[in-house]
N, CA, C and O atoms as CSV, one atom per row, in Angstrom:
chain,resi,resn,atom,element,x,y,z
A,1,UNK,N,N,-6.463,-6.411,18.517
A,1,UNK,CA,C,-6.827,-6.483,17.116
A,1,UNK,C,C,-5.594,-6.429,16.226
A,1,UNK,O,O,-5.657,-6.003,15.072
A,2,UNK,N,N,-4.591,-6.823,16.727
A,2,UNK,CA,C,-3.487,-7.211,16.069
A,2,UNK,C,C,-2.768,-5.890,15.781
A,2,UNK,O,O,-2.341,-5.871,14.627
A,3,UNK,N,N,-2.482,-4.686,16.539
A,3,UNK,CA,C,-2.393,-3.503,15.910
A,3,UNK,C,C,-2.753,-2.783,15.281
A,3,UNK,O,O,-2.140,-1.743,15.040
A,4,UNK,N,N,-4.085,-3.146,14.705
A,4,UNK,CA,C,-5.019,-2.425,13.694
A,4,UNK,C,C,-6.514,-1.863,14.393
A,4,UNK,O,O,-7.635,-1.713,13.907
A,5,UNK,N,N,-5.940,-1.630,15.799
A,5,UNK,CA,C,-7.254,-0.818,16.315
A,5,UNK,C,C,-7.637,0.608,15.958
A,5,UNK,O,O,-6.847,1.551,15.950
A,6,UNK,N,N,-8.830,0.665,15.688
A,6,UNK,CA,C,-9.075,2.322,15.423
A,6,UNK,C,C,-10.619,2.586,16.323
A,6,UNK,O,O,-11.387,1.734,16.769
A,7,UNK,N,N,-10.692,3.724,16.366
A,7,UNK,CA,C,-11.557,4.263,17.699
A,7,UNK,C,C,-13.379,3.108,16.834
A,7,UNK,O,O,-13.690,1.937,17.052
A,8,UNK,N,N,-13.769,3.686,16.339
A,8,UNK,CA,C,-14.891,2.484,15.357
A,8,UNK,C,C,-14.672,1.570,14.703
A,8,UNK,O,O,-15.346,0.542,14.765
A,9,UNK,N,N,-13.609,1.745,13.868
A,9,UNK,CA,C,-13.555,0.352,12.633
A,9,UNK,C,C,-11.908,0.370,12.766
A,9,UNK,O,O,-11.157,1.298,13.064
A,10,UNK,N,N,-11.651,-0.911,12.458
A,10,UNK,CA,C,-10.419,-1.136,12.530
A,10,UNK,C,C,-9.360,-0.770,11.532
A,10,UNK,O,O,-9.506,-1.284,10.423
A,11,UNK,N,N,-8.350,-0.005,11.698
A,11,UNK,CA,C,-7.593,0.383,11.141
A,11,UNK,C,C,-7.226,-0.789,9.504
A,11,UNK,O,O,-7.322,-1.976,9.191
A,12,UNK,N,N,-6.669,0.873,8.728
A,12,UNK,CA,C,-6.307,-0.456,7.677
A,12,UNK,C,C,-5.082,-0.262,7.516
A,12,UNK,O,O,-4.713,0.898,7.330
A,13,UNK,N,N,-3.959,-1.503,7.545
A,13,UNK,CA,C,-2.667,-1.931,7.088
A,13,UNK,C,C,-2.453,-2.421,5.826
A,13,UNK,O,O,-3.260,-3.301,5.528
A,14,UNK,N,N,-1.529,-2.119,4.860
A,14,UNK,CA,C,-1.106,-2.893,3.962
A,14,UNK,C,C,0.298,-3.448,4.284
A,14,UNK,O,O,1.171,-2.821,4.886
A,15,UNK,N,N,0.409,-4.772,3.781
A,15,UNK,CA,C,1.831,-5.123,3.381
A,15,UNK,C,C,2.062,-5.676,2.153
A,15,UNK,O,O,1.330,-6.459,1.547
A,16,UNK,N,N,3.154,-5.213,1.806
A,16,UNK,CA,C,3.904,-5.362,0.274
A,16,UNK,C,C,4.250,-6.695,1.026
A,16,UNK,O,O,4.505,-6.894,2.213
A,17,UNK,N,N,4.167,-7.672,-0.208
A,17,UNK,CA,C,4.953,-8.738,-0.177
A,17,UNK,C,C,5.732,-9.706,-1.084
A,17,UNK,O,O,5.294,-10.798,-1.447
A,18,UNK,N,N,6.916,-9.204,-1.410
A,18,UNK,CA,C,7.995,-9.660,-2.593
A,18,UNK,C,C,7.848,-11.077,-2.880
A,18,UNK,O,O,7.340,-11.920,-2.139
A,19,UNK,N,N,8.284,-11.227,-3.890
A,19,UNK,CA,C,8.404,-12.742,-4.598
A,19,UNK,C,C,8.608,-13.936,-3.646
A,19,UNK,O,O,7.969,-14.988,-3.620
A,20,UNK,N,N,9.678,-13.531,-2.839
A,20,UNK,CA,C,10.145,-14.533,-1.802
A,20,UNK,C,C,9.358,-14.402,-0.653
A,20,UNK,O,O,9.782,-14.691,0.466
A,21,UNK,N,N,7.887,-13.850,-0.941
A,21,UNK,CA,C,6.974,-14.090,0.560
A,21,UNK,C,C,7.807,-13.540,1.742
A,21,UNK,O,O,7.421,-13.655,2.905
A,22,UNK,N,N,8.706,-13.074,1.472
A,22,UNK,CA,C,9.213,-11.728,2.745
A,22,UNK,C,C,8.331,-10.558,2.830
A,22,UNK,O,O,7.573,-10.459,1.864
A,23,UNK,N,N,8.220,-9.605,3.764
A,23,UNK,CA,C,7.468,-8.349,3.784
A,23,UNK,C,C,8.507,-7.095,3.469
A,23,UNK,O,O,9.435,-6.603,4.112
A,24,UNK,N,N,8.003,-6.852,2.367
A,24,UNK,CA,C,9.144,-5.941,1.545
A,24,UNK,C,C,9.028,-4.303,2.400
A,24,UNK,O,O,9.912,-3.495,2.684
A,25,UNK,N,N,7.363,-4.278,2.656
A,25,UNK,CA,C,6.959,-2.710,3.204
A,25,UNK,C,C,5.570,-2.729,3.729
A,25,UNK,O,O,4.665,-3.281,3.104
A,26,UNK,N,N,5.390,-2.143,4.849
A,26,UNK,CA,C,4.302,-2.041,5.505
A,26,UNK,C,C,3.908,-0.348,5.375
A,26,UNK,O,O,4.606,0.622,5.667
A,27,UNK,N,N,2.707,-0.397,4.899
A,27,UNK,CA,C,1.778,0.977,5.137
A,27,UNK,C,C,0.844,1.099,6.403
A,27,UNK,O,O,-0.357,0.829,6.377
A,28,UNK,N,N,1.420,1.464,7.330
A,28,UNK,CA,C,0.536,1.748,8.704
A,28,UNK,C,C,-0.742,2.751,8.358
A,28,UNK,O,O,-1.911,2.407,8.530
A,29,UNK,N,N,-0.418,3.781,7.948
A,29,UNK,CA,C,-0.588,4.842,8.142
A,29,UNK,C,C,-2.081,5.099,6.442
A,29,UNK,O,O,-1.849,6.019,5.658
A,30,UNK,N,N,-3.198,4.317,6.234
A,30,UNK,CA,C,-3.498,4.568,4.664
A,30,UNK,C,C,-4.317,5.980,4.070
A,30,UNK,O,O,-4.434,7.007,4.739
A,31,UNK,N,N,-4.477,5.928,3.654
A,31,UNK,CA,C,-4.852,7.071,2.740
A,31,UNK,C,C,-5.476,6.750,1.662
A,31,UNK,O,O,-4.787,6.654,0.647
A,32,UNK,N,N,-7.025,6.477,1.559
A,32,UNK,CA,C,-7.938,5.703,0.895
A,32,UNK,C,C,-7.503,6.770,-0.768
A,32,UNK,O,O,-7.134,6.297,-1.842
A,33,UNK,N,N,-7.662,7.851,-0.518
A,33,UNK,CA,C,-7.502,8.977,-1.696
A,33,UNK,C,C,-6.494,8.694,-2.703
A,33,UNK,O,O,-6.475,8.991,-3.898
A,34,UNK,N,N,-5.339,7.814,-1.707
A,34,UNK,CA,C,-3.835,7.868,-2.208
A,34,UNK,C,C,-3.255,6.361,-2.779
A,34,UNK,O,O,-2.286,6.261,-3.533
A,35,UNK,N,N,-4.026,5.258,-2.278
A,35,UNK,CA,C,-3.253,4.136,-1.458
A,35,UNK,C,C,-2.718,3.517,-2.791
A,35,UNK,O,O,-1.565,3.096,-2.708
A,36,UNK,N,N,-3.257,3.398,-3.855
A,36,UNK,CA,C,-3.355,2.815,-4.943
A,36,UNK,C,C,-1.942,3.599,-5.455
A,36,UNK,O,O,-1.045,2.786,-5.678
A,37,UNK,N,N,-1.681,4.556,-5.613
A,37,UNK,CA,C,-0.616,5.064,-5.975
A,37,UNK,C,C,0.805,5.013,-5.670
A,37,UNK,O,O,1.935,5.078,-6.154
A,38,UNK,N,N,-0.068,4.818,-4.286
A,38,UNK,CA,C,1.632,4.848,-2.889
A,38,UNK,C,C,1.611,3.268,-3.099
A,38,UNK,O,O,2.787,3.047,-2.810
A,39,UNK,N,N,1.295,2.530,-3.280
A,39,UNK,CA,C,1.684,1.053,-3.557
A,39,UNK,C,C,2.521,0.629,-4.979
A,39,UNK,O,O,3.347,-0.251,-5.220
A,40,UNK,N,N,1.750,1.936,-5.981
A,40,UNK,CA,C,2.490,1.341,-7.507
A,40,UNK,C,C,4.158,2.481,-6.911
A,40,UNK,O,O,5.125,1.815,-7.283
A,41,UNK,N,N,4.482,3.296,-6.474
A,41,UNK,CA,C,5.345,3.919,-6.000
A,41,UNK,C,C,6.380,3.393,-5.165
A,41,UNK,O,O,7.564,3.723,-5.239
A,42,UNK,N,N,5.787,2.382,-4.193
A,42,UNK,CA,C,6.673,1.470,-3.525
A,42,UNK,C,C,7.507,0.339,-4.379
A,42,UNK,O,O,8.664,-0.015,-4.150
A,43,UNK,N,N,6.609,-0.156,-5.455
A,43,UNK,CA,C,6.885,-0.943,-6.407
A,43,UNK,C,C,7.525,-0.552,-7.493
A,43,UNK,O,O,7.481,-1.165,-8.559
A,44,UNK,N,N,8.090,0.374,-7.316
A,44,UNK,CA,C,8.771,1.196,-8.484
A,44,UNK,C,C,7.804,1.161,-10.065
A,44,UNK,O,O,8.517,1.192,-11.068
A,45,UNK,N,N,6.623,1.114,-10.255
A,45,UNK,CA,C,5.749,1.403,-10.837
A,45,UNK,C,C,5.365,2.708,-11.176
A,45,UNK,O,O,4.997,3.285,-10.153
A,46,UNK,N,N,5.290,3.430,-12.177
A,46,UNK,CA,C,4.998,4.599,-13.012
A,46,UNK,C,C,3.057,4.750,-12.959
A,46,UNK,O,O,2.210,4.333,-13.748
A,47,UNK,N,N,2.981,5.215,-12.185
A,47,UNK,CA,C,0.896,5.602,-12.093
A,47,UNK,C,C,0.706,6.521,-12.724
A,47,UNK,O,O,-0.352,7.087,-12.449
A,48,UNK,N,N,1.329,6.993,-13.556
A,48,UNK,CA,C,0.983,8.029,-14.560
A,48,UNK,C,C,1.989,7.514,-15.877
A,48,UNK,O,O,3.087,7.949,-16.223
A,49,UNK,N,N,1.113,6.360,-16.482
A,49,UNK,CA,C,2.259,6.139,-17.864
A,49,UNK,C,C,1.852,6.763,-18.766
A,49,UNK,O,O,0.632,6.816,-18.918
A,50,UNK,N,N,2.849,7.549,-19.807
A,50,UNK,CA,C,2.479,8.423,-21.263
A,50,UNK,C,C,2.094,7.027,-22.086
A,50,UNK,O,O,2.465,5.854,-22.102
A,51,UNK,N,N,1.042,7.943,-22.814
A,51,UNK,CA,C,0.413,6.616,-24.129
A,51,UNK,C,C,1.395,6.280,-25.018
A,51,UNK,O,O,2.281,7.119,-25.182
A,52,UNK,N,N,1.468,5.011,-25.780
A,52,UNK,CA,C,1.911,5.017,-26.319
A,52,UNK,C,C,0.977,4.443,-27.870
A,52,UNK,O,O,0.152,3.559,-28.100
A,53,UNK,N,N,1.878,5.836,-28.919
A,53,UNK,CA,C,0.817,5.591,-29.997
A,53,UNK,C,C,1.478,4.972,-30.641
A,53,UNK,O,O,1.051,4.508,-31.698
């Protein structure tokens, strides 16, 4: 299953993939709670931006 075996459902992978369609970063390991964050984090993205008034 391409490395994405898990004991019932198949594992989930992300890959980052930069402008130039290279693979910038692979997340083996996800964290449904987290994943959204750890991706804007990889991307040097701020997931907590102050408002601006």
């Amino acid at each position: 299953m391409y490395g994405a075996k898990g004991w019932f459902f198949a594992k989930r992978i992300t890959f980052i993939i930069n402008k130039k369609g290279n693979i910038q970063d692979i997340i083996e390991n996800v964290n449904v709670h987290t994943h959204g964050k750890d991706i804007l984090n990889i991307l040097g993205i701020d997931s907590n931006p102050k408002p601006s008034y």
